[in-house]
C-alpha positions in Angstrom: 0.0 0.0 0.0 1.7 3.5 -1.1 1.6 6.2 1.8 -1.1 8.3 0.0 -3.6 4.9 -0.1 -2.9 4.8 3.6 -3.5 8.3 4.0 -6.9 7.9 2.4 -7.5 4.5 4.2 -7.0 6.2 7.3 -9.4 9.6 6.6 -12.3 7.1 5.6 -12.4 5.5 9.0 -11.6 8.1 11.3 -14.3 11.1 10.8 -14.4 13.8 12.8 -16.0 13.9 16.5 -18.5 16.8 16.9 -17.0 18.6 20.4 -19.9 17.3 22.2 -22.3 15.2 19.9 -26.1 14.4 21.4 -25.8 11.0 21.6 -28.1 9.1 23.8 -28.0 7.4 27.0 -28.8 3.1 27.4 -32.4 2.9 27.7 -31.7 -0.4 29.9 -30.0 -1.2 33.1 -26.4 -0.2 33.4 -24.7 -3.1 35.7 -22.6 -2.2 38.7 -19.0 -3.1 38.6 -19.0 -5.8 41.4 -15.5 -7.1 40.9 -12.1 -6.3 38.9 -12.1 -9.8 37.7 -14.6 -12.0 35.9 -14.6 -15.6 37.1 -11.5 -17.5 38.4 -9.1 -17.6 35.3 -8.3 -21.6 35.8 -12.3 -22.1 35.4 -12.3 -19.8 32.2 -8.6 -21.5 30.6 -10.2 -24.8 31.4 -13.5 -23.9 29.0 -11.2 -22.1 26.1 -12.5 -18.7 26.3 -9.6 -16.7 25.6 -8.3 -19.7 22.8 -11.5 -19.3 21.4 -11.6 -15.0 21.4 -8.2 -15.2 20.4 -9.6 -18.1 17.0 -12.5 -15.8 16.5 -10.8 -12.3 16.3 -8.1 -13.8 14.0 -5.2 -12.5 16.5 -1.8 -12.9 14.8 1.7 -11.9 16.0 2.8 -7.8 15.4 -1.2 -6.9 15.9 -2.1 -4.1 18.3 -4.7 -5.2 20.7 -6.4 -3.1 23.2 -8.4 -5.2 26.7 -10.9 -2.6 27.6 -11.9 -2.6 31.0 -9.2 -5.1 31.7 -9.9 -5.5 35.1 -7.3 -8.5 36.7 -5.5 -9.0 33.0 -6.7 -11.8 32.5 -6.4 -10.9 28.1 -3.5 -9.1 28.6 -1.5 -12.1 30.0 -3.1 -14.3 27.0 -2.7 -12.0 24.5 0.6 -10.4 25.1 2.3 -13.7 23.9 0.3 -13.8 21.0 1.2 -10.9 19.5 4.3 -11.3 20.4 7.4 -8.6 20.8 6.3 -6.8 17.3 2.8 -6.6 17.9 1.1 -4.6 21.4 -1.5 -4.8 24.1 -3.2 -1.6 25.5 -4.5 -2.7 28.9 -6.8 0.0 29.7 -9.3 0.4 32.8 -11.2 3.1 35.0 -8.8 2.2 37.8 -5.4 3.0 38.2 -5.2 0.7 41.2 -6.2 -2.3 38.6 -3.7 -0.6 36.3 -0.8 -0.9 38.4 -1.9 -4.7 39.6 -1.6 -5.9 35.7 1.3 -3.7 35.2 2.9 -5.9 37.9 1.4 -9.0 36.6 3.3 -8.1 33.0 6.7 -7.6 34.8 6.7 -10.6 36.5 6.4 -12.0 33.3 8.3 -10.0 31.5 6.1 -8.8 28.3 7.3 -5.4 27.0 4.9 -5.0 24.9 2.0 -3.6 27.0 1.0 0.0 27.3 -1.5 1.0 30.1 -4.1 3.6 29.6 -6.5 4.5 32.1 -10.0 5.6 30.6 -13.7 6.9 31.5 -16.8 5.8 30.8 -17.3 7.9 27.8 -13.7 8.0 26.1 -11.2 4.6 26.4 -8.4 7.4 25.5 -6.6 4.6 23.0 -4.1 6.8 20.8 -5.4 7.2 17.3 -5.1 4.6 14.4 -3.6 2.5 17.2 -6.1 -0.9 17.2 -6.6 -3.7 15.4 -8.6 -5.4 17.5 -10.9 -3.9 20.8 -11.9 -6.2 23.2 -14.8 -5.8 25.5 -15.1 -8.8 27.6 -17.6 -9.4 29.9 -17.8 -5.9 30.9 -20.1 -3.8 28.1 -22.8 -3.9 30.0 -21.1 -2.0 32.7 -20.6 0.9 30.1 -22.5 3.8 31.2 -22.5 5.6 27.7 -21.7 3.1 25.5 -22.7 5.0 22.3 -20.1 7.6 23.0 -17.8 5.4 23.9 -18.4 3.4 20.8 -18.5 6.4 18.8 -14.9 7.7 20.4 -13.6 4.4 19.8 -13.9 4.6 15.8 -11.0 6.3 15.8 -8.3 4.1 17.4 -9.0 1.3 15.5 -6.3 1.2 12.4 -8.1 0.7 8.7 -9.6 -2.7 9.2 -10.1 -2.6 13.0 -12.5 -4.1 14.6 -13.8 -4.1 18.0 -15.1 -7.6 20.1 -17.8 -8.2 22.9 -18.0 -11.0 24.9 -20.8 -11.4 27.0 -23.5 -13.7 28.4 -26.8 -13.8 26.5 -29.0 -12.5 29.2 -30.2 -9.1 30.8 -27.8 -6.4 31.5 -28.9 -6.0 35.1 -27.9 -9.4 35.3 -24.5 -8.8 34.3 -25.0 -9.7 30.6 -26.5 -8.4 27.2 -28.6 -10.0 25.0 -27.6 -10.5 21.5 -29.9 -8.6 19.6 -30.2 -5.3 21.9 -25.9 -5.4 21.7 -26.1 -5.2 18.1 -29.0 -3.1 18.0 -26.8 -0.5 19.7 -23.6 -1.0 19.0 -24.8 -0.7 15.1 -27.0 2.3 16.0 -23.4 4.4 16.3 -22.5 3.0 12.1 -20.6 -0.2 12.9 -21.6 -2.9 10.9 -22.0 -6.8 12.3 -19.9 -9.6 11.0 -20.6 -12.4 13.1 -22.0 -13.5 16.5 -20.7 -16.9 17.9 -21.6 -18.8 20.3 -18.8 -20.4 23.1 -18.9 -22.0 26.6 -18.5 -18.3 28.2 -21.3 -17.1 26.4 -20.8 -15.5 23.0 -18.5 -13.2 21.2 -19.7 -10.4 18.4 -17.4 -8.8 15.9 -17.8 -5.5 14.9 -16.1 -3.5 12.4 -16.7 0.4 11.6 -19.4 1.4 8.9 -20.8 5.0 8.4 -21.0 6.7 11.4 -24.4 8.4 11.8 -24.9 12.3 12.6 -24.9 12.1 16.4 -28.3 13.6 16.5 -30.0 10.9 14.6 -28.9 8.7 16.7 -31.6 6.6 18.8 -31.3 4.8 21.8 -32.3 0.9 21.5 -34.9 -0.5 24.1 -33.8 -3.0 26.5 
């Protein structure tokens, strides 16, 4: 690809942000964070969920992946070695408490390839153009504005980023999202669905950008 290509490549999927678009609130339960950590991570090895992520979102070494709302690592520490020493993992959380616990985690096991990034509900703060792949596991439906967020998020990924959601196929206030109101509002903000699979953990939905709506024509999706 010549530089002006990626030039062009790159304008096409990272529009500009209004400075404070209208977009709406979930019309559904937001779930409380109860816990850094998702399950115990022998139970989650032990049924393939991170082998199977890792299959679904085609992860390959030099890729840039980002853990959003990492919470105890538990991608970062399976990921890391996947992408290897040419590729990067942005663990990024709310919490610079959980921050500094993975960043230990990493240095005990000597990755270099992690960057830490502490975010907000509304903005993850990734650098620009910086993602291949976004991963959102078991945690969207903590998200207080996930349309903005979503809608921010456009422009970290690189030209044929995508973002991931793993979740369980059940009520947010239960600590899960149904499949349909997840797509429903995760394509409401112009990202287009490429597939929805099913694994032991629940499922996991790829996304990857489309046209991004005006904010104010954006509508929230009923839960």
């Amino acid at each position: 690809m010549s530089p002006i290509t990626r030039i062009c490549a790159l304008i096409a999927v990272l529009p500009l942000l209004p400075a404070a678009g209208p977009l709406p609130r979930p019309q559904r339960p937001v779930a409380k964070v109860v816990s850094s950590a998702w399950g115990e991570e022998a139970a989650r090895d032990k049924a393939g969920e991170a082998a199977d992520v890792i299959r679904i979102a085609s992860t390959k070494p030099g890729m840039a992946v980002a853990d959003i709302g990492t919470g105890g690592g538990y991608y970062v520490m399976r990921v890391a070695p996947v992408v290897g020493p040419q590729g990067r993992v942005f663990a990024q959380d709310l919490s610079p408490g959980v921050l500094e616990r993975v960043r230990q985690r990493t240095r005990a096991a000597h990755f270099t390839n992690v960057r830490f990034v502490q975010g907000s509900q509304a903005n993850a703060r990734l650098p620009a153009a910086s993602v291949d792949v976004a991963l959102m596991i078991h945690m969207y439906h903590e998200i207080e504005q996930p349309y903005l967020l979503l809608d921010r998020l456009r422009r970290s990924l690189k030209p044929g980023g995508r973002i991931v959601v793993v979740d369980l196929d059940r009520p947010s206030e239960e600590h899960g999202m149904p499949k349909a109101l997840l797509a429903c509002e995760v394509k409401a903000v112009g990202y287009e669905l490429i597939s929805m699979t099913d694994i032991k953990q629940g499922y996991v939905a790829m996304f990857r950008p489309g046209v991004r709506p005006r904010p104010e024509t954006v509508k929230a999706c009923r839960g």
